[in-house]
Structure formats: C-alpha cells, structure tokens
C-alpha positions in Angstrom: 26.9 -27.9 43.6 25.4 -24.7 44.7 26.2 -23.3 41.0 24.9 -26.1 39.4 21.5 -25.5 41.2 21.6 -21.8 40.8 21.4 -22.3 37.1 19.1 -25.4 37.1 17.1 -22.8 39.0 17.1 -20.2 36.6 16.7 -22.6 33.3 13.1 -23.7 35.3 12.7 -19.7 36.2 12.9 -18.6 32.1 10.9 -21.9 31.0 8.1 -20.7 33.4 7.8 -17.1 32.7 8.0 -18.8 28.8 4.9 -20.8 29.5 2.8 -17.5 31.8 3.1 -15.3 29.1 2.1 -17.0 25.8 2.1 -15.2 22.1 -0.7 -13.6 21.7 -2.5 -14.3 18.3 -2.3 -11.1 15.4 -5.7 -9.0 15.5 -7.4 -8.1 12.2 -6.9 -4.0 12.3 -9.4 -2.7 9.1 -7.9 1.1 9.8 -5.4 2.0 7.5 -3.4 5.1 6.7 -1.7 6.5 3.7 -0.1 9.5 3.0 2.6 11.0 0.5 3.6 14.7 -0.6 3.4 15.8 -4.3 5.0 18.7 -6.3 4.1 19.6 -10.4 4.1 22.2 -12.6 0.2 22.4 -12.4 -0.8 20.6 -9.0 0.9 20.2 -5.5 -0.3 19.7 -2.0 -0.7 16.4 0.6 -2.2 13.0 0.0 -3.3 11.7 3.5 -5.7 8.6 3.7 -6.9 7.3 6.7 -9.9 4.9 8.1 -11.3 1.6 6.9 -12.0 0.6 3.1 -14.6 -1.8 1.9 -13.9 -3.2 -1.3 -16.8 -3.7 -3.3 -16.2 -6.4 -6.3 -13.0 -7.4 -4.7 -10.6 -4.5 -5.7 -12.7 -1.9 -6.3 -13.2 1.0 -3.3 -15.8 2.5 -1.9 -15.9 6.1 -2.6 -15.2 6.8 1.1 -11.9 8.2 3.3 -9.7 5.1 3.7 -6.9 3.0 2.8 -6.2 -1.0 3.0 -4.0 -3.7 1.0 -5.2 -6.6 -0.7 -4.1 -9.9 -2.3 -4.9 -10.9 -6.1 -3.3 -14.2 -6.4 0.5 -13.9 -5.1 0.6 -10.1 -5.5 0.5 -7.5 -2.7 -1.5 -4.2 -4.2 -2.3 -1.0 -1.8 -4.9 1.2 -2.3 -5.7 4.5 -0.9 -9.0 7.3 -1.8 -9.6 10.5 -0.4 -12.9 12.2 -0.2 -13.1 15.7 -1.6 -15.7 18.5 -2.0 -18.8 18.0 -4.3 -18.7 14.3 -4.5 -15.2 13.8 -5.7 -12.1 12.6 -4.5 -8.1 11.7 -5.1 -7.7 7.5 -5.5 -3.7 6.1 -5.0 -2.9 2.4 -6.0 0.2 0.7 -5.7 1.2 -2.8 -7.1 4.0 -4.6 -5.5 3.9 -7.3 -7.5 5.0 -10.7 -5.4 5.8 -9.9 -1.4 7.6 -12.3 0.1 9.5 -10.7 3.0 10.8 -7.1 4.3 13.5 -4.6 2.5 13.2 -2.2 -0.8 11.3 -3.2 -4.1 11.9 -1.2 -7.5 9.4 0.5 -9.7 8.7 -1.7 -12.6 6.7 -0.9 -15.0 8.2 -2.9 -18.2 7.9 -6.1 -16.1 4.0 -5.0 -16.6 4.3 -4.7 -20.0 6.0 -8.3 -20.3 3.1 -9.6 -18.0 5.8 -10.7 -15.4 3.3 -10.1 -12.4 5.4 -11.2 -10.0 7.8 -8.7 -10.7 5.2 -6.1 -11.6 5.5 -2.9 -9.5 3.7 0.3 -10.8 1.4 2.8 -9.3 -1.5 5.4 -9.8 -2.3 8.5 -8.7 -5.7 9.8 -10.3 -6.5 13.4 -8.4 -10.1 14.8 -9.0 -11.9 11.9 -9.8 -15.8 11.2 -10.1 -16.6 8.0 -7.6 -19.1 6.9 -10.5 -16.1 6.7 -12.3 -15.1 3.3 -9.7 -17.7 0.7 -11.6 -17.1 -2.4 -10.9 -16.1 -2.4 -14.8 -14.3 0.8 -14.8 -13.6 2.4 -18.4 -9.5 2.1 -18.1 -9.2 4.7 -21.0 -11.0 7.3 -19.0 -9.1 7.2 -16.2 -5.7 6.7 -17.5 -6.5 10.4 -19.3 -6.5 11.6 -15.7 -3.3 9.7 -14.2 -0.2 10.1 -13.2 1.5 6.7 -13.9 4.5 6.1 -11.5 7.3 4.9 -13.4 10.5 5.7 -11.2 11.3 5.2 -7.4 11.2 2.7 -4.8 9.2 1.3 -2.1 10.8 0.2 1.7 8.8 -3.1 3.5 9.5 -2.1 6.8 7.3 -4.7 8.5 5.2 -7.6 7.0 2.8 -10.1 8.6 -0.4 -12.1 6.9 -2.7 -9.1 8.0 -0.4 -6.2 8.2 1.8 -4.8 5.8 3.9 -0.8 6.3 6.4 0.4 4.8 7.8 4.1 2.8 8.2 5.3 -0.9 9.2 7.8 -3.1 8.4 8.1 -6.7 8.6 10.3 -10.0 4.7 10.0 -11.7 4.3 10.9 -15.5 0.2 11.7 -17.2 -0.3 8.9 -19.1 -1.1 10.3 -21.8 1.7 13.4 -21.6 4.9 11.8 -20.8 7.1 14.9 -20.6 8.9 16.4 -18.2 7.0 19.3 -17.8 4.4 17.1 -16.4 6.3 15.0 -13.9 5.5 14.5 -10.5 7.3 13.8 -8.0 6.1 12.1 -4.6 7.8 12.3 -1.6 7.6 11.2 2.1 5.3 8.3 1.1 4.3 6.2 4.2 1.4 4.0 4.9 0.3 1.5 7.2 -2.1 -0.8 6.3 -4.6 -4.0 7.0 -4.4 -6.9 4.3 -7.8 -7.7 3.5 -8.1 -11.2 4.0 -8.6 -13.1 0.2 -12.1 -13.9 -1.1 
C-alpha cells in the first residue's frame, strides 16, 4: 500500500511540475551570423557576416553587415553580405532547395539546370561587389562575371525550426565564366546561424 502511494505520489509530483513550467513560445531572433574560410590562386581570407538583414523586394539585401534565411515557395535560401571599404562589399547566397528536417544536403547544381527546385542546391559567392549592383532587377550577366559558382560539397542541418535554421558546410566554388582548376575555390569551416524571415 505504502508503494502504491509513493508512486501515485510521484505520477501527481511530475504532472505538476509538467503543468508550472509550460513551453515557452519560439522568439523571432532578426540577428544572424555567417561565416566560411576561402583559399584560391588569386584571393583568400575570412567571410564573417553578422547582424540583421532587411530584404528589400523580397530577396534582395540591403547593402548593409548581416545575414538571414528566407522562404520562396517550399525552398529554404541563405543569404549573407559583408560591408567593405569605399561602398563595396562581399554577398554569399545559398539555395537549399526543399528543407524538410535536420541531417546533410548535397550540392546540386544539374537539378538547377533540370528546374527540379526542390532538389536544387547551389551557391554564390560574389567578392568586391558594387551594392548598386543589388537592383531589385539585378543584371544576372554582370554578376555571374564576378562569381564563384559552388558546384561541389555539402551542407549539415544541425537544427531546424519555422524561424530558426543553423547548420555547417564546405564547398569547392568555380568563376562562372572560367571553370578551371586554376580558379577553384575552396570554402571551408562554413557555419551560420540564422533567423528565417517570415514569408510575404
């Protein structure tokens, strides 16, 4: 008898403390943070990203410090820019394609080219660039001149939730318009933690 009430006891003990300490609702965070190392023949040095991005047109950035993720229809894209001397600065973009849970993604680009977005997973890294350059109709040619396209690697989803999304990656980047090589890029020690900007 005495045991059966020392666990009735305890079953009304946990069911309390269950009800005094309820789950507190997630908090819209807008400071994000991104950061990566990259090594080339011609350019090498730290990408770090860190503070609150307005998007102006729905995924175009502000030419300010920051970094955020964003929704365009069911896919998950990160973007990053970093304020330089003279008015310029280095942008980052990652697609995901479709995010659905945690664990590692692939590098796609040829589902791009196939127009399977769902599987779509490329990225961008454009260092040097002109913040006039962001228009809310940016001239794609221009700045694909100035890209390193990343074609190879992998990205980690370590922790998911509707306004919250971090993770790691690594990548090899190519110039778009010099695939060689000599011109790869590799990124390393790519990180970020970031607010999901809720969708217009």
């Amino acid at each position: 008898m005495h045991a059966v009430r020392l666990k009735l006891g305890l079953c009304l003990a946990l069911l309390l403390s269950g009800c005094d300490s309820p789950s507190t609702p997630e908090r819209f965070d807008p400071v994000g943070t991104l950061s990566f190392t990259y090594q080339g023949a011609t350019i090498s040095g730290t990408f770090q990203a860190t503070g609150e991005m307005q998007l102006s047109s729905g995924t175009v950035p502000q030419p300010v410090t920051g970094a955020t993720a964003y929704r365009q229809e069911n896919q998950l894209n990160l973007l990053a820019f970093r304020t330089q001397a003279a008015s310029r600065g280095d942008a980052f973009s990652l697609l995901l394609g479709e995010v659905t849970t945690t664990g590692p993604l692939q590098l796609s680009p040829l589902s791009c080219q196939q127009q399977a977005s769902a599987s779509c997973r490329i990225g961008f890294f454009v260092p040097d660039l002109d913040p006039a350059e962001l228009t809310a109709v940016p001239d794609i040619s221009v700045l694909l001149q100035k890209s390193y396209v990343l074609v190879l690697g992998s990205i980690n989803i370590t922790s998911r939730t509707e306004l919250r999304v971090k993770g790691t990656f690594q990548a090899t980047a190519f110039r778009a318009n010099e695939q060689s090589l000599q011109n790869a890029l590799t990124i390393s020690n790519g990180q970020f933690d970031l607010p999901v900007q809720p969708q217009q």
